[in-house]
N, C-alpha and C positions, 0 to 999 in steps of 0.2 A: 504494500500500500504506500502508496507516494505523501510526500511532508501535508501536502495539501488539502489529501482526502484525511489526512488526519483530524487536520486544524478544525475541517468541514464537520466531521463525527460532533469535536469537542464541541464547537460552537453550537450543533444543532440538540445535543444533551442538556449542556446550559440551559439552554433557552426552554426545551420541555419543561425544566424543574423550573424556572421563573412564570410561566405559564400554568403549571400545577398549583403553585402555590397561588399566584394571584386568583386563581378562579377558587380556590378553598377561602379565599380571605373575602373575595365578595360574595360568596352563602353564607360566611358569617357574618358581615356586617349587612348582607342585602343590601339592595338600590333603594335608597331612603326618600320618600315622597317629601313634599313640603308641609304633609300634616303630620311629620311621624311616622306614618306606617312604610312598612316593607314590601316593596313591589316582588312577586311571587310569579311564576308560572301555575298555569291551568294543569296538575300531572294526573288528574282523577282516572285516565285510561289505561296510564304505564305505572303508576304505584302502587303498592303494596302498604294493609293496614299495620302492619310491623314487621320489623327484621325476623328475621330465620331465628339470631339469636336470643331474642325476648321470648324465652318458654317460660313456662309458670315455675322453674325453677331458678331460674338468670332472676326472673322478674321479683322473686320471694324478697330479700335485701331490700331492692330499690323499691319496693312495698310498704315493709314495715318501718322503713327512716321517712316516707313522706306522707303514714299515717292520712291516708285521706278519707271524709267521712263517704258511705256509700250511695250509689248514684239514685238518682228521687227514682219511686213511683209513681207518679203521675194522683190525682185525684177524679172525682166524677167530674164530666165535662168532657168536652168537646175535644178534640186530639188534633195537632197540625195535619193538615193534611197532605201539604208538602212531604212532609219528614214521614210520610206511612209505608214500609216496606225497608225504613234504614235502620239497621241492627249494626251497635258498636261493640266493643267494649270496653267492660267498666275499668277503670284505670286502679280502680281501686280493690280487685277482688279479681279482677279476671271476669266474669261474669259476663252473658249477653245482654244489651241492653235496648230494647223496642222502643227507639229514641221517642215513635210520635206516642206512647202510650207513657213515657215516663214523664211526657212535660203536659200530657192532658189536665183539662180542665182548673190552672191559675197562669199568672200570666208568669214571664222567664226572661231571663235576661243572657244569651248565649255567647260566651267569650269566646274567639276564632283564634288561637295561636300557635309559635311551636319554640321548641326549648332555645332556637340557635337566634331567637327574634330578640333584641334587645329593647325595642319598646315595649313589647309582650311582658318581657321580663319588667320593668318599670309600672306595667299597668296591672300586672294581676292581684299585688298588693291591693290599689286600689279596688279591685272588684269584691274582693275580701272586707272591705273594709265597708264598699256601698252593700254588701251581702247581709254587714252585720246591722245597719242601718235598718234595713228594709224590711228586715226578719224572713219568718220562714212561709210568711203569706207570697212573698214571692218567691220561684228557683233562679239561682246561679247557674249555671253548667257549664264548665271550663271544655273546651273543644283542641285536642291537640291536634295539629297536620302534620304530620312531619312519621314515617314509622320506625324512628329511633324510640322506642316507649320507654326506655331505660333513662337516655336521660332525662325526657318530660317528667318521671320520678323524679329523678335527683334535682331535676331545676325546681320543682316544686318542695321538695324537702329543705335545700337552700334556701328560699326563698320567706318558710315558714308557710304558705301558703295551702290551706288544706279545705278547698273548694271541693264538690264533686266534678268529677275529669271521665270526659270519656275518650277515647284513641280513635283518631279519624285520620288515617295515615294516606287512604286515598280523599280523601275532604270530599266523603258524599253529603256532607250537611252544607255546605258553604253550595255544592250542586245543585241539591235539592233546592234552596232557596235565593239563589243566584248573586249573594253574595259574588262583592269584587272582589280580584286576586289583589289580594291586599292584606298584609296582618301586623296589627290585632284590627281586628271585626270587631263587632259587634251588631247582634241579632235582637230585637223587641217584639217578643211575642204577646199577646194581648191572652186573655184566659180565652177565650172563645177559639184560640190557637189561630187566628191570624197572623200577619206580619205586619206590626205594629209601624216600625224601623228596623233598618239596615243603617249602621253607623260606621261607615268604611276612614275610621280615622283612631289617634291612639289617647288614650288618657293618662292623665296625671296623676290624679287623686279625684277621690269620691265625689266631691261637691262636683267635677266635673262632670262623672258618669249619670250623677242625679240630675241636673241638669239637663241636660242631653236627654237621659231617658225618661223625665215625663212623668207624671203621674199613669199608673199602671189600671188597668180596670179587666 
């Protein structure tokens, strides 16, 4: 091999690992909107609701450090009808979870994020916080995308954050309701299981989210 196909090899190795890495660095930081939120691709056809590796035995660990309380069952009342046929699961047990029967009949407030979102990360305190506010006449439901399930655990255990979570690694909920590719979301369901609002932007704190969502009915 001649001096020059070498130099050619070296330089086009470089340049792979400078290219690897910047494309790992913008999924982690995502393309940042002007309201916060992280511009996302559509992947509902080519992903998968979690890694190979997240069995109920990987997942035991990142389980009991992020202590999350179990996902609603729904009450009497009218069920989304969007969300009827989407079965997740619960982040918190493993468990299946018949999303339109668990948010039936009170109204919900549907957080849309994933562990690698840094506004996500910043806003789910808040939702915790507008959660504790609102009580238990309204649901929370933290929504993860992303089918790393292991770390939405840990990001939530760090976090302290102990919402009910369900794993939507293909984001058939954000499908279902047509939610923009954008996260964090936010989804306003009315008790009658309407769509109240679609909040394609990020929060701060609570007063924010109250705000924004309105009195609930």
């Amino acid at each position: 091999m001649t001096r020059s196909a070498k130099w050619t090899l070296v330089i086009a190795a470089v340049m792979a690992v400078v290219l690897g890495g910047f494309i790992v660095e913008l999924r982690d930081a995502g393309s940042r909107n002007p309201d916060g939120t992280v511009a996302t691709e559509s992947t509902t056809d080519q992903a998968r609701e979690r890694r190979d590796a997240d069995t109920a035995a990987a997942l035991a660990e990142p389980r009991r450090r992020a202590d999350l309380p179990p996902c609603p069952t729904g009450a009497d009342g009218p069920e989304p009808e969007a969300l009827r046929g989407v079965v997740l699961e619960c982040a918190a047990d493993g468990t299946d979870v018949d999303v339109a029967a668990a948010l039936a009949g009170r109204p919900a407030v549907l957080n849309l994020w994933a562990y690698w979102c840094g506004p996500c990360t910043d806003e789910l305190p808040a939702m915790q916080e507008y959660q504790r506010r609102v009580g238990p006449g309204v649901t929370v439901l933290t929504v993860h995308q992303d089918e790393n399930e292991e770390a939405a655990l840990l990001r939530l255990a760090d976090l302290g954050v102990r919402l009910p979570t369900v794993q939507d690694g293909r984001r058939q909920i954000a499908s279902a309701l047509r939610v923009p590719n954008v996260m964090p979301a936010t989804v306003v369901l009315g008790s009658d299981g309407s769509v109240a609002k679609i909040l394609p932007r990020a929060f701060t704190n609570a007063d924010e989210i109250e705000a924004a969502v309105g009195e609930l009915q």
